[in-house]
Each structure stands twice: as structure tokens, then as C-alpha cells.
N, C-alpha and C positions, 0 to 999 in steps of 0.2 A: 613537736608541732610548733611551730613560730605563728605570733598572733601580730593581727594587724593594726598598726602603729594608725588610730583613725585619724590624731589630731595633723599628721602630718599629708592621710592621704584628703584630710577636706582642706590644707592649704594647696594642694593642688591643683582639685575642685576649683577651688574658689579664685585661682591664677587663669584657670579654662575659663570661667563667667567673665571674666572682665574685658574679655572683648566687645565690640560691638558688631553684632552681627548685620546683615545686610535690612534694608526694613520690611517688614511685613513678617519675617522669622516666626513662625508657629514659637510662643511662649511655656509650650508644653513639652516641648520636646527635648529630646538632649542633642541639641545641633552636630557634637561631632560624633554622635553615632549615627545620624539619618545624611551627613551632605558626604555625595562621594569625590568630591574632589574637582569636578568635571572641570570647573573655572570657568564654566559658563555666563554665571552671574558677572566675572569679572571682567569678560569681554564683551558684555552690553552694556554695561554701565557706562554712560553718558558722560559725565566725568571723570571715570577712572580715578574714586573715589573708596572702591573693593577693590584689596588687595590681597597678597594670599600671607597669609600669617601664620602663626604657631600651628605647624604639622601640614602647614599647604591647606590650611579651610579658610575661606574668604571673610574679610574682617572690612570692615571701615574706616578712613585714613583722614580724617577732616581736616589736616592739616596739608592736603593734596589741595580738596575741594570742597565746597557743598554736595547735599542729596539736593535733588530738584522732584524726588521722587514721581520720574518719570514711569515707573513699574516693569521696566525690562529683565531687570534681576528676577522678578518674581516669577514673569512669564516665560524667561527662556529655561527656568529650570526642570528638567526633567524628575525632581523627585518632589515627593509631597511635601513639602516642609514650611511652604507658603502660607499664610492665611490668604484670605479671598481679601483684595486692596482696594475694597470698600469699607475695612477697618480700620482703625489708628497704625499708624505704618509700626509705631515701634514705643518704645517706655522711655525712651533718652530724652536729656535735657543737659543745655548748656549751665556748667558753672563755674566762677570766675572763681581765683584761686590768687594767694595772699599776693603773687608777683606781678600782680596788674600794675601798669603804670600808674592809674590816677591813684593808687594805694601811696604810689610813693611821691604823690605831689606833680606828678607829671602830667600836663592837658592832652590825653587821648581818649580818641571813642571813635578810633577805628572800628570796632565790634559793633557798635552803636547803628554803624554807615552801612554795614554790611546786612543786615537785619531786616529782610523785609518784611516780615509778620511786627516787626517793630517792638519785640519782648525784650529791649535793649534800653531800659532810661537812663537818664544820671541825673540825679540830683543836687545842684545848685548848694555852697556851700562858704559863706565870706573869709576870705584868705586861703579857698585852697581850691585842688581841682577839684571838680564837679565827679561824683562819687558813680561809680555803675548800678544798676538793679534790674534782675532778672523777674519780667513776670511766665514763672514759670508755664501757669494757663495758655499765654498766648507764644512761647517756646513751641515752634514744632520739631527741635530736635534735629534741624536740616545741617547745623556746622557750618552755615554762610558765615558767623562771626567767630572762629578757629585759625583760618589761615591769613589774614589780614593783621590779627592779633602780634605787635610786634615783640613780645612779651611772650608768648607760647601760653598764656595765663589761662586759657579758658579751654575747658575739657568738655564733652558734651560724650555722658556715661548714662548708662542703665541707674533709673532711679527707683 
């Protein structure tokens, strides 16, 4: 009888979680045991934003688009997997990562422009560029500041 190697099957686990899934996603559930594949989510979405990813289950691409979390994805889906989209759509937030530009002295805040909840400051700083900072409260996790990013710096993951 051959036993099962756990540290290897919760690295694989833990490679399935790190998608983002579409928002509103029931956080109880195991996403790719409840979505059947339909791609219906990915052909409402307003942006074209959901894509189909690891095993053809629909993920989020913020390097396409923002969420404007219109709530199409939630409603055209035929299985339960939705919360009711009178709740927080989803747990993600934008985080900026060492290869920003202004890390390296460079004056950018494209991220900054793109940001309508305006959770994008930079702080002011004598002899250098002005530094980014995420307030994560006011983050709603949409990836308007992802694909303007000319850096690819900012990832906007399950926190």
C-alpha cells in the first residue's frame, strides 16, 4: 500500500488557490469542484477580464482589463457558486512588488491615474521619485492599476 506524499499534494492545492477567481465566488466552496466549465461567466463579462485558465475554469486576467463589477458573471451562471452581489465581491487587493518603477528612481504613477477609488498615493520624497502606497481599505480589488502598469509590478491576489 503506497501512502500519500501530503506535502507534495498541498503544493498543488496551494498552486489551484492562487488563481483569482471571478468576484462574488462563494469563499466556501472548492471552486473547481462546483464550476462546470460552461464559460459562461466568460462570455458576459464586460471586459473580457475572465479567462479560461488551469483545466478550462475561468480566472481573472487584470492584465487584459479592470472588474467594473458589473455582476454578469454572477448572474448568467447556471450553478450555485455565487454569493448574493450585495456582498464584498471578492478578498483581493492590489500589491506593488520590488520592480515598480518609482523603486528604481523612475517618475511613474500610471497606477496612481488609473485608480478610481483612489487607494493609489505616493509620497513625496527630496531627491527621488515620489514612492507608491496602497491603502488597502479603500482597494476594491477592481485591477484598473495592473495593465497601465509599465512594469507588470502590481499583482492584485487573494489576501
Amino acid at each position: 500500500m503506497s501512502s500519500i506524499n501530503q506535502s507534495r499534494r498541498r503544493l498543488f492545492s496551494r498552486k489551484k488557490n492562487d488563481a483569482v477567481r471571478p468576484p462574488w465566488v462563494k469563499q466556501t466552496i472548492e471552486f473547481t469542484d462546483e464550476c462546470t466549465r460552461c464559460d459562461k461567466c466568460i462570455s458576459a463579462c464586460e471586459t473580457q477580464i475572465i479567462i479560461k485558465g488551469d483545466g478550462g475554469f475561468p480566472e481573472v486576467d487584470f492584465k487584459i482589463d479592470e472588474c467594473t463589477f458589473c455582476q454578469e458573471c454572477a448572474n448568467v451562471c447556471p450553478e450555485d457558486i455565487f454569493e448574493s452581489t450585495d456582498t464584498a465581491p471578492w478578498q483581493v487587493k492590489a500589491n506593488i512588488q520590488d520592480n515598480c518603477m518609482a523603486y528604481q528612481g523612475i517618475w511613474c504613477q500610471s497606477c496612481k491615474d488609473a485608480c478610481d477609488p483612489r487607494a493609489i498615493s505616493f509620497s513625496l520624497a527630496i531627491g527621488k521619485a515620489p514612492l507608491p502606497k496602497i491603502d488597502i481599505e479603500a482597494c476594491t480589488g477592481c485591477g484598473a492599476c495592473v495593465a497601465p502598469c509599465p512594469s507588470t509590478a502590481i499583482l492584485v491576489r487573494n489576501v
